[in-house]
PAZAMAR-554470 format. One line per 3 residues: number of its first residue (from 1); their letters; for each residue x, y, z of C-alpha. Coordinates in steps of 0.05 Angstrom, whole numbers. Layout:
N
NUM) A) X,Y,Z; ...
//
This chain:
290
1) XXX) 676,108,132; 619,90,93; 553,102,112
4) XXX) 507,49,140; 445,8,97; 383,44,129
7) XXX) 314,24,101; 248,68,103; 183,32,120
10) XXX) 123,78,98; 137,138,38; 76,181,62
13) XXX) 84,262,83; 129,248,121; 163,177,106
16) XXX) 174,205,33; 210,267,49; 258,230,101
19) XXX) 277,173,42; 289,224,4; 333,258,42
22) XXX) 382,204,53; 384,189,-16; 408,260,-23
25) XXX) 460,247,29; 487,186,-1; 461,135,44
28) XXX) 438,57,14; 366,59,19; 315,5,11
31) XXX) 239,28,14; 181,-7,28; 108,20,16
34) XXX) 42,-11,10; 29,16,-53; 92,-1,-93
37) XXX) 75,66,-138; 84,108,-102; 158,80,-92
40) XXX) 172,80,-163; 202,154,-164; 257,120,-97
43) XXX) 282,79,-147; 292,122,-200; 336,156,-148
46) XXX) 363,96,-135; 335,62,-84; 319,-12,-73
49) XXX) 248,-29,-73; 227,-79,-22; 172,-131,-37
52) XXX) 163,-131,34; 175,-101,104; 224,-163,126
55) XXX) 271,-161,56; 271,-83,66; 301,-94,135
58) XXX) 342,-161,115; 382,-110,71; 406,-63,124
61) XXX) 437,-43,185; 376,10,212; 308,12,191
64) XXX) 258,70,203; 180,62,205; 134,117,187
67) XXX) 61,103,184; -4,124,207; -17,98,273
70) XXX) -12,32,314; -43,-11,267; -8,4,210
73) XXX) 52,-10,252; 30,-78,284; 30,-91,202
76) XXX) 90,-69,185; 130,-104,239; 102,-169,250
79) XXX) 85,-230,215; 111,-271,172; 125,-220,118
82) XXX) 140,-156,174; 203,-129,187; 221,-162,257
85) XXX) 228,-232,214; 274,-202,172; 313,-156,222
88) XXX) 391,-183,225; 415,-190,303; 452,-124,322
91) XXX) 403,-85,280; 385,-5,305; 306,-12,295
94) XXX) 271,56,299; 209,77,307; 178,147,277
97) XXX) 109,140,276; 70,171,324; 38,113,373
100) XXX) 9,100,436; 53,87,497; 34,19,505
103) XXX) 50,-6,431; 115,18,434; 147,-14,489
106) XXX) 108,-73,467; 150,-71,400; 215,-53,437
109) XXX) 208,-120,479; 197,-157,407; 258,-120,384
112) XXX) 298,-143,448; 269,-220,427; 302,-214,367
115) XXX) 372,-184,387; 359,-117,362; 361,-50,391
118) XXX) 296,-7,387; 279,67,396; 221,100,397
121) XXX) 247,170,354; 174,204,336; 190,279,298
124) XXX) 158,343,305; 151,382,232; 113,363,164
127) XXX) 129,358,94; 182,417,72; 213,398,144
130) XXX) 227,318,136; 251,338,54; 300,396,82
133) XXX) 325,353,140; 296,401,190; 248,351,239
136) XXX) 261,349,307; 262,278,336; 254,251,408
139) XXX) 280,194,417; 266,146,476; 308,82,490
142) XXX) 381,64,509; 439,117,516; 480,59,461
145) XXX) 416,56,419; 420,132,423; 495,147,407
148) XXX) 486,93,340; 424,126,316; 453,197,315
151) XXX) 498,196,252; 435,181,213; 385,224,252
154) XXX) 426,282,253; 421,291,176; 346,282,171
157) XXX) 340,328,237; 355,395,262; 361,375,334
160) XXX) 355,307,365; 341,292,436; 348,231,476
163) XXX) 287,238,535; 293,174,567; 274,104,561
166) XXX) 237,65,509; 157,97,511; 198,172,526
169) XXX) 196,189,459; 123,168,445; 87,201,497
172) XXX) 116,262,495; 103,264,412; 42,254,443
175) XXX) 32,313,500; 63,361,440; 10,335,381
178) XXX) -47,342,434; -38,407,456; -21,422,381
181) XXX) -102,399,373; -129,443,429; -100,497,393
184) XXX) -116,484,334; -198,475,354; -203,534,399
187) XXX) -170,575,341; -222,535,285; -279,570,347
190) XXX) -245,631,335; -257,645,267; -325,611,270
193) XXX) -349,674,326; -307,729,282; -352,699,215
196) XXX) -418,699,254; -417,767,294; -418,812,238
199) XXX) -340,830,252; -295,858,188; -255,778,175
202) XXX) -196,819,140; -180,865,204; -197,812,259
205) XXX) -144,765,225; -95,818,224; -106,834,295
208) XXX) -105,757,319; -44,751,274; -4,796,314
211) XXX) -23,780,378; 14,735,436; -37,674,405
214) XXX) -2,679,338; 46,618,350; 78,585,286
217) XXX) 11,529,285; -28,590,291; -5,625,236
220) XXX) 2,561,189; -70,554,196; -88,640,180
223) XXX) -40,616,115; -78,561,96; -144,601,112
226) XXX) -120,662,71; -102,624,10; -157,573,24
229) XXX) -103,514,7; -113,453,49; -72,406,20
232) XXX) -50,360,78; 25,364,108; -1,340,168
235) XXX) -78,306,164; -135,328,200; -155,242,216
238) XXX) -72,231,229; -89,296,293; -156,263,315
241) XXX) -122,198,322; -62,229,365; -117,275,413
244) XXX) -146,207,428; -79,170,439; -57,230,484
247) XXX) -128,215,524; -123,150,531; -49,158,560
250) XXX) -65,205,611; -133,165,631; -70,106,648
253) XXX) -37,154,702; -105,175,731; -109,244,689
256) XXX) -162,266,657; -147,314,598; -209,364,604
259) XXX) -183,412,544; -168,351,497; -237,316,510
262) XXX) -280,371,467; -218,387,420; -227,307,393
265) XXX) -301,325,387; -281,383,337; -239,341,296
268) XXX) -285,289,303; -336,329,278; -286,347,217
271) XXX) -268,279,197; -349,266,201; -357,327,152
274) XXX) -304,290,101; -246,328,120; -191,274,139
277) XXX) -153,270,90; -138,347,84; -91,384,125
280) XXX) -109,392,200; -116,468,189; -183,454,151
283) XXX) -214,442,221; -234,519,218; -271,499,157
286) XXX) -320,449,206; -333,491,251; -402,538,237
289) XX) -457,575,264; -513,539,283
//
């Protein structure tokens, strides 16, 4: 049988690595990026390049979004030039970015308008992980939605998991990214009290390396400290803006998140210091002695 036309909307990180990908796997790909540059190196793999969100998804049968955050993806979808006004009836319309709650149904309803099936299908994993086909995506929306999507997700995924309906998918991208942050600040603390106190660096990491705390995060960020290489997979401003998504979520059921309230501060305090646009692990790098 041959393989369905899937666009990719957004070739950032992670938007790049998942285009490229299916190319790899022999799948008819248009892209579309804001920057048409940085799609040049898609079509030299052979790739359609889009002009636009809606001729992107006018040319196939599922189209994936990637972007930043729920702004970006208000763009990307709507208007006259967005992908909804060029989405074909019967169309699998997913969802990867990692959005608030609220957003996402909102879209899925505009999907429904338009005789389309949506899912919400946000990953866990960066860079090497979206190129190798190793993400893990959770997918929220219908069981038929589900069962169309898989062929396709299962080659850019390692495992894929349907958790409900549309918004499922979302907010628990959400709960994973924010304790992800809490980690990521009390560990950035860390450091900052082993550098102050006088304490040999070398031998504390080696002990807090091989302790219970050392979880894969963990140690991705004593790499990045060791070799002193920031360069994003994941961005420091892309974690601030999911911490405060997560917030804002619970706040909606009543739930205050009292560990994720001073972790945004920290990464706050990062993205103040100019830090944004490198890799989240360069939080440790904000965080000094008075």
């Amino acid at each position: 049988m041959s393989k369905p036309r899937v666009a990719i909307l957004g070739l950032g990180i992670m938007g790049g690595g998942m285009a490229t990908r299916l190319l790899s796997a022999g799948f008819p790909l248009s892209v579309y990026n804001r920057s048409r540059e940085r799609a040049a190196k898609f079509a030299d793999a052979g790739a359609f390049v889009a002009a636009s969100p809606r001729e992107a998804a006018a040319r196939s049968e599922i189209v994936i979004g990637m972007v930043a955050d729920d702004n970006a993806s208000r763009s990307m979808w709507q208007g006259v030039e967005g992908a909804l006004a060029g989405a074909q009836p019967g169309s699998l319309l997913l969802e990867s970015s990692t959005l608030s709650v609220g957003w996402v149904r909102e879209l899925a309803a505009a999907a429904g308008q338009k005789q389309c099936e949506f899912l919400d299908a946000p990953v866990t994993g960066t860079k090497p992980h979206a190129a190798a086909g190793e993400l893990f995506f959770m997918v929220g929306g219908s069981a038929a939605g589900f069962a169309r999507a898989r062929d396709v997700l299962s080659v850019l995924g390692r495992e894929v998991l349907h958790l409900g309906p549309n918004g499922s998918g979302a907010l628990i991208k959400l709960i994973n990214n924010f304790v992800c942050g809490v980690q990521a600040a009390s560990f950035a603390e860390a450091i900052a009290l082993v550098n102050g106190s006088g304490l040999d660096r070398e031998k504390c990491v080696a002990v807090l390396a091989s302790s219970a705390l050392a979880s894969p995060l963990i140690k991705r960020m004593l790499a990045s400290l060791a070799s002193d290489d920031f360069t994003p997979n994941f961005p420091l401003k892309l974690m601030t803006k999911d911490i405060g998504y997560a917030i804002n979520e619970a706040a909606k059921c009543g739930l205050p998140l009292q560990t994720a309230a001073p972790a945004l501060e920290v990464f706050k305090h990062a993205v103040e210091q100019g830090l944004g646009d490198q890799d989240f692990s360069a939080v440790v790098k904000s965080v000094r002695k008075n």
